[in-house]
C-alpha positions as CSV (number, residue, x, y, z in Angstrom):
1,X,13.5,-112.0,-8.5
2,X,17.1,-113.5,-9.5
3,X,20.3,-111.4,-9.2
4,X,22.7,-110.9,-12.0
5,X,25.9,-112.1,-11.2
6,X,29.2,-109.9,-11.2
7,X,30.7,-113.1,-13.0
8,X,28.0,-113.1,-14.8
9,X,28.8,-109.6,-16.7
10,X,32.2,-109.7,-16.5
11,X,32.5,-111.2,-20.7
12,X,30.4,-108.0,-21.0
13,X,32.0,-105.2,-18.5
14,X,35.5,-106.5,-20.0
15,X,35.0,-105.3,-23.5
16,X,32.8,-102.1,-22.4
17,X,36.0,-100.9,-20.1
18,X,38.4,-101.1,-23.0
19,X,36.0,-99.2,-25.5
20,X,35.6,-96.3,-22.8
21,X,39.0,-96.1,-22.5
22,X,40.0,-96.2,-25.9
23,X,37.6,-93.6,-26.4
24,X,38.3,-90.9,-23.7
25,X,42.1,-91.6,-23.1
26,X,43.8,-92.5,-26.7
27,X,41.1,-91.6,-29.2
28,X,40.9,-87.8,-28.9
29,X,45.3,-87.9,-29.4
30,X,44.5,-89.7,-33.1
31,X,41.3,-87.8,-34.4
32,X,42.5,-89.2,-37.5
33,X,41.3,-92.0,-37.3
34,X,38.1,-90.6,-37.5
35,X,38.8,-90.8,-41.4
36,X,36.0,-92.1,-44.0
37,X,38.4,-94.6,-45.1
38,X,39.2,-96.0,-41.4
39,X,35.7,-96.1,-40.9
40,X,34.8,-98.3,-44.2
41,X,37.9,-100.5,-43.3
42,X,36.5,-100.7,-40.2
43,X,32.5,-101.9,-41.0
44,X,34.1,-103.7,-44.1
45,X,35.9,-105.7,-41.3
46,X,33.0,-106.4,-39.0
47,X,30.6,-107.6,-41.4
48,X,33.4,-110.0,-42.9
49,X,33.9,-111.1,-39.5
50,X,30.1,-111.2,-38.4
51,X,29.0,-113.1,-42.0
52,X,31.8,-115.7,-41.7
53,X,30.6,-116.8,-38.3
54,X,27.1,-116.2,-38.2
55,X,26.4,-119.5,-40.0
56,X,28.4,-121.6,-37.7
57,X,26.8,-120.1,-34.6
58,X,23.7,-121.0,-36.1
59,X,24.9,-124.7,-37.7
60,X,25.8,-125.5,-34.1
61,X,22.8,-124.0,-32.3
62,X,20.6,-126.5,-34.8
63,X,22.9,-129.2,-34.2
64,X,22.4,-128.3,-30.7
65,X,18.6,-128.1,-30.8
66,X,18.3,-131.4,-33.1
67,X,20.3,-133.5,-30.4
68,X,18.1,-131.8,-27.5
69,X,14.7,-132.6,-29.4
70,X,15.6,-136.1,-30.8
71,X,18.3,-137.8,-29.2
72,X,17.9,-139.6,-26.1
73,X,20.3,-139.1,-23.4
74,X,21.3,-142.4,-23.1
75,X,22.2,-142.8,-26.6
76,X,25.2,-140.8,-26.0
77,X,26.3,-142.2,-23.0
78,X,26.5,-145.6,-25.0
79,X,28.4,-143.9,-28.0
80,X,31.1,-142.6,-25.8
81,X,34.1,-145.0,-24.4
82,X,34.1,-145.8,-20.6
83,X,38.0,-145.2,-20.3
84,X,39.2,-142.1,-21.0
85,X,42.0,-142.9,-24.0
86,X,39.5,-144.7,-26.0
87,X,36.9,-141.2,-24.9
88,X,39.5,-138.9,-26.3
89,X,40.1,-140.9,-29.5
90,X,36.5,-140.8,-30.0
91,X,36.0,-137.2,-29.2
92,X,38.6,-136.4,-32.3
93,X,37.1,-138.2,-34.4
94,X,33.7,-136.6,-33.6
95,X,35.6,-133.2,-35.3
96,X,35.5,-135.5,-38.5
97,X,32.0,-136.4,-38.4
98,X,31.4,-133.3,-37.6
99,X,32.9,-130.5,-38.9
100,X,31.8,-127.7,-37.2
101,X,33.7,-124.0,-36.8
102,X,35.0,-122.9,-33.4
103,X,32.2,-120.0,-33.8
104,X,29.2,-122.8,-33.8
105,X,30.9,-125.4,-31.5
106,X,30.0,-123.8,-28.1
107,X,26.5,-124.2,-28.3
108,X,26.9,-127.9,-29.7
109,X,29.1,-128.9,-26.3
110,X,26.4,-127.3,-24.2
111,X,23.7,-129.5,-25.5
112,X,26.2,-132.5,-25.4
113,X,27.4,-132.2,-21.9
114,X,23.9,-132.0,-21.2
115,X,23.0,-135.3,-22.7
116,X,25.8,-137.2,-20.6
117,X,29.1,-136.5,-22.6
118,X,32.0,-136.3,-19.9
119,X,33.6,-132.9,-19.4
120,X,37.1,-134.2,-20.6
121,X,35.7,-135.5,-23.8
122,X,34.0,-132.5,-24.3
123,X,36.8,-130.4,-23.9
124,X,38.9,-132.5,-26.6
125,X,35.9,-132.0,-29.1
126,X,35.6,-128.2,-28.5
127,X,39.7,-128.1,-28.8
128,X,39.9,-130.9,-31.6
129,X,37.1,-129.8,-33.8
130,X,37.3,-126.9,-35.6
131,X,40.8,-128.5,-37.0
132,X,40.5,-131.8,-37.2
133,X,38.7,-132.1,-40.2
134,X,39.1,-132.4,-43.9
135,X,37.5,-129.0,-44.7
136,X,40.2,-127.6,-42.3
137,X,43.2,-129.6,-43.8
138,X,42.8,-129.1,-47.5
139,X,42.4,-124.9,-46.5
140,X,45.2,-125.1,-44.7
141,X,47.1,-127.3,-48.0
142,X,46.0,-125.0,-50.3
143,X,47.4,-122.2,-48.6
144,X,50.2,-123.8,-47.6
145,X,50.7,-125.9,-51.1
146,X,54.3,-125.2,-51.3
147,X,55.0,-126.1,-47.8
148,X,52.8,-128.8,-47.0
149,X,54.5,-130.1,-44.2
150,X,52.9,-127.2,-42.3
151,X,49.4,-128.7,-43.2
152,X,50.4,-132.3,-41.6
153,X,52.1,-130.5,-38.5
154,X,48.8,-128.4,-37.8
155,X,46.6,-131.7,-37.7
156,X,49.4,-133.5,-35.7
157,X,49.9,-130.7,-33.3
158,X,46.1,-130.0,-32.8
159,X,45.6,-133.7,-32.5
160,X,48.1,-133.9,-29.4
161,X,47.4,-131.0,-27.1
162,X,44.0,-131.7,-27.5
163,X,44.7,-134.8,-26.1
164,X,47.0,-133.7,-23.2
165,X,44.7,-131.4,-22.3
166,X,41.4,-133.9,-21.9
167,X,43.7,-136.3,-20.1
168,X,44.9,-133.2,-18.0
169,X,41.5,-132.4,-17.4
170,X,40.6,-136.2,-16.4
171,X,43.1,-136.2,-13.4
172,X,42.2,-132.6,-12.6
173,X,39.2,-131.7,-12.6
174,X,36.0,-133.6,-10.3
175,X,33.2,-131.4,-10.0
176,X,31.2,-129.6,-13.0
177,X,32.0,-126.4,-14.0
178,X,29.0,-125.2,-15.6
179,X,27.6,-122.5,-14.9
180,X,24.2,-123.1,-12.5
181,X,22.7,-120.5,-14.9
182,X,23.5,-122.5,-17.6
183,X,21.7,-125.7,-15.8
184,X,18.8,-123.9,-15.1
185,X,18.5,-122.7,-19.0
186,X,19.0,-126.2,-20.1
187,X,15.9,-127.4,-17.9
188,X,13.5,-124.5,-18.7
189,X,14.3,-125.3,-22.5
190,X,13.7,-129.3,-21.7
191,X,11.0,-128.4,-20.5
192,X,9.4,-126.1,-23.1
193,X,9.9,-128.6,-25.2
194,X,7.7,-131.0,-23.9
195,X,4.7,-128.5,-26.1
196,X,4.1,-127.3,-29.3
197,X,5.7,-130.6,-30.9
198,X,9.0,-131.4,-32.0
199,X,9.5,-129.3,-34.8
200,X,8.3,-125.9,-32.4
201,X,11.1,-127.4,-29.9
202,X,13.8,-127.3,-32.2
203,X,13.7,-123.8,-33.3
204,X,12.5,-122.5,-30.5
205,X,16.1,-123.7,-28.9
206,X,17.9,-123.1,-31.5
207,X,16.4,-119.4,-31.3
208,X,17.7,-119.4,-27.6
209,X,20.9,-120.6,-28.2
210,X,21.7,-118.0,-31.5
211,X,21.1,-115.2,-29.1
212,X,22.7,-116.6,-26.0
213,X,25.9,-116.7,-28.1
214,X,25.3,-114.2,-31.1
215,X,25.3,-111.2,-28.5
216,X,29.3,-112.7,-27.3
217,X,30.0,-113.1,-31.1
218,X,29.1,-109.1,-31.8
219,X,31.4,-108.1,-29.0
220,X,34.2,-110.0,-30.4
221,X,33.8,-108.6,-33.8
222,X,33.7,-105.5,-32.8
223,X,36.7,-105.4,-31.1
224,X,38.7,-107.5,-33.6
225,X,37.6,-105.0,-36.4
226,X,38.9,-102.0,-34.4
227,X,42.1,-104.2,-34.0
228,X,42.4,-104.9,-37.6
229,X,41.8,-101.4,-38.9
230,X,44.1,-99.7,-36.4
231,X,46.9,-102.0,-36.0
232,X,50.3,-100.8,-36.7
233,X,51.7,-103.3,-39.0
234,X,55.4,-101.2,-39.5
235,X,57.5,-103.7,-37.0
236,X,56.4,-106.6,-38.2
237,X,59.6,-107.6,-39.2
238,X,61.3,-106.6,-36.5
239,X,59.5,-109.2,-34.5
240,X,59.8,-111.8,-36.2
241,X,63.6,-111.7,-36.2
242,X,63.0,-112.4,-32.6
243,X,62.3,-116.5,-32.0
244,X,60.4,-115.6,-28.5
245,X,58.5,-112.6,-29.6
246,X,57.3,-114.1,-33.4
247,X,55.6,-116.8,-31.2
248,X,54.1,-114.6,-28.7
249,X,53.1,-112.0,-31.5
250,X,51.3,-114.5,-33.5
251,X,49.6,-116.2,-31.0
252,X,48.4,-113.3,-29.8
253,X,47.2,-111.9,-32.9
254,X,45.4,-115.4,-33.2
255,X,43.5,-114.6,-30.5
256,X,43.2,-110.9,-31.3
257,X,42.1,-111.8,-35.0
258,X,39.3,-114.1,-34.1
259,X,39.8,-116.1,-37.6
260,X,37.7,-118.9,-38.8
261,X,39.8,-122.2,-38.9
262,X,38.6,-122.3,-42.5
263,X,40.4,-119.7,-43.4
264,X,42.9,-118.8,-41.2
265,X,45.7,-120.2,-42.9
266,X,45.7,-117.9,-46.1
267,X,46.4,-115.3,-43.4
268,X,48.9,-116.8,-41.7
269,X,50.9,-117.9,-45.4
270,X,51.1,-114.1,-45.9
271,X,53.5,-114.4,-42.8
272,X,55.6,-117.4,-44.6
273,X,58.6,-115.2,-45.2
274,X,58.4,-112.6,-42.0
275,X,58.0,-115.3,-39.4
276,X,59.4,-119.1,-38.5
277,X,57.6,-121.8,-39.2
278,X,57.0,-122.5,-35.8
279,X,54.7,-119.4,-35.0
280,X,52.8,-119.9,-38.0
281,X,52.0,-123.3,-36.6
282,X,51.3,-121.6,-33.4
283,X,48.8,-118.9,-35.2
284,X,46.8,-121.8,-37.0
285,X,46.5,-124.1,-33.7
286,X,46.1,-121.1,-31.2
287,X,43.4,-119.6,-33.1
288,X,40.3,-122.0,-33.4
289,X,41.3,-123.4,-30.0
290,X,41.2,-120.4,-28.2
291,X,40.1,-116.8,-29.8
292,X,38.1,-113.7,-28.4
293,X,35.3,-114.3,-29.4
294,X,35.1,-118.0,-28.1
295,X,36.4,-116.9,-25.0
296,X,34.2,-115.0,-24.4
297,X,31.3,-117.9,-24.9
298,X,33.3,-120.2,-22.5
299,X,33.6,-117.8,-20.0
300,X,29.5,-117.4,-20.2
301,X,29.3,-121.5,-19.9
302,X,31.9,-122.5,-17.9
303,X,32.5,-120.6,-14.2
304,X,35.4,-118.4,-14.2
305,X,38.1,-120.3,-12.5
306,X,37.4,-122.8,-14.8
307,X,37.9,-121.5,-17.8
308,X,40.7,-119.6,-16.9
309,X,42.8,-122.7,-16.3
310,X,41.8,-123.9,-19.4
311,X,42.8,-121.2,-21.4
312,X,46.1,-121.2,-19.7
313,X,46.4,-125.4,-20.6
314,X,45.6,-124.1,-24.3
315,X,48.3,-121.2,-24.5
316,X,51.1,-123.3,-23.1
317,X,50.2,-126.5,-24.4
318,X,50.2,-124.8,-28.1
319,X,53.6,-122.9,-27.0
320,X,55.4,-126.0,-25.7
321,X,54.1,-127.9,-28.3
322,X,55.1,-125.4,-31.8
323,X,58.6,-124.6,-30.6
324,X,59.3,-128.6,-30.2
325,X,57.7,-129.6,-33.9
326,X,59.8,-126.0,-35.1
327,X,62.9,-128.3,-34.8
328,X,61.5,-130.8,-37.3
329,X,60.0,-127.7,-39.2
């Protein structure tokens, strides 16, 4: 009989905790709240959320499950560069060729880490991905039409953390941080696969991947929905006269928002005139880099300590790296 791991359940005690207390400590002072038009603000929100993402979770669970079923595992250890500049280089342009949401890019990485991609270069294609790509660029253009500079410094700032970060991760980091649950998934699927034929093997894993991640992706829309209904929006402006605190407010409400990278930009334009450039930068890069809801999925595949140095080489890479291209903003 296997044990559940505190780690384990900590993605899902984490969320719990803070809707108990939000319940029994801070909801009974704002009753409210309770209001019909809260409450269709706030399923309006979730189902936006949840319909937006749904289809990338399950894009990348079948682009998972096609590269479990029918690509060899040497085949990608030939594709990818034996030095590690050349591997990073390749793992951006692999956000091109494949233009995948942050939502569905999870499972991908766990099937291609599996098949013999590096954990650096993996790391550069989760970071690089969801941006650099030309559904990405012309959103971000359109929304940002009048300033279009902004669209060119999100691809260029993107493009360069990621980097940093999978060269960081290079020098840094020897052994694998998976998750041994997550090893011993990947196997059991191999070797389900072996019957009922290919087609049976790929949506039987893709089944198993949706719901590994889906349940992650519910949590983090529920919680960003309560966010968005209940926020208090009236200092606003009063932040963003602050240069510190307009980049810490946005990049935090990045995270908080949970945005697609395909449309995140029309929400940060509405921002244009509150906020410097510079956060706005921060918003769009933050965002599909590092979210709640993906969080929450790379905390389930990568061991804690792990992922928590990663998300701290995402915040102050992004942080360093927006307040530096703010000058030429």
């Amino acid at each position: 009989m296997t044990t559940l791991s505190p780690f384990k359940i900590l993605p899902l005690l984490l969320p719990t905790a803070f809707l108990i207390i939000l319940g029994v400590l801070w909801l009974p002072h704002h009753l409210e709240l309770l209001d019909n038009a809260y409450i269709d603000t706030f399923k309006t929100a979730f189902i936006g959320i949840l319909l937006e993402a749904l289809p990338f979770v399950l894009a990348g669970a079948l682009l998972s499950s096609l590269l479990q079923v029918f690509v060899p595992d040497e085949m990608i250890s030939r594709w990818i560069p034996r030095r590690p500049v050349p591997a990073i280089l390749f793992a951006c342009l692999l956000g091109i060729l494949f233009p995948v949401c942050e939502c569905g890019m999870i499972p991908l990485v766990r099937r291609l880490i599996h098949k013999g991609m590096p954990l650096y270069v993996a790391i550069v294609f989760i970071l690089a991905g969801p941006i650099l790509n030309p559904v990405v660029y012309g959103a971000t253009l359109t929304a940002f039409r009048s300033h279009p500079e902004l669209a060119h410094a999100r691809m260029g700032l993107a493009f360069s953390v990621s980097c940093i970060i999978g060269l960081i991760i290079y020098a840094t980091v020897k052994k694998s941080p998976i998750r041994l649950s997550v090893q011993r998934e990947s196997e059991d699927t191999h070797h389900r696969s072996t019957r009922g034929g290919r087609l049976a093997s790929v949506f039987v894993h893709t089944s198993d991947e949706f719901f590994e991640m889906g349940k992650y992706l519910i949590i983090g829309c529920l919680l960003t929905s309560a966010i968005q209904t209940f926020m208090v929006r009236d200092s606003l402006i009063a932040i963003g006269d602050k240069p510190l605190g307009s980049y810490l407010f946005m990049m935090g409400l990045a995270f908080i928002l949970s945005l697609c990278s395909t449309s995140d930009a029309f929400v940060a334009s509405t921002f244009l005139h509150t906020f410097p450039a510079g956060s706005l930068l921060a918003f769009m890069v933050l965002g599909p880099m590092l979210d709640f809801k993906n969080s929450l999925m790379l905390l389930a595949l990568f061991k804690t300590k792990f992922a928590l140095y990663l998300f701290f080489l995402i915040f102050s890479g992004v942080f360093i790296g927006a307040v530096l291209v703010s000058v030429w903003l």
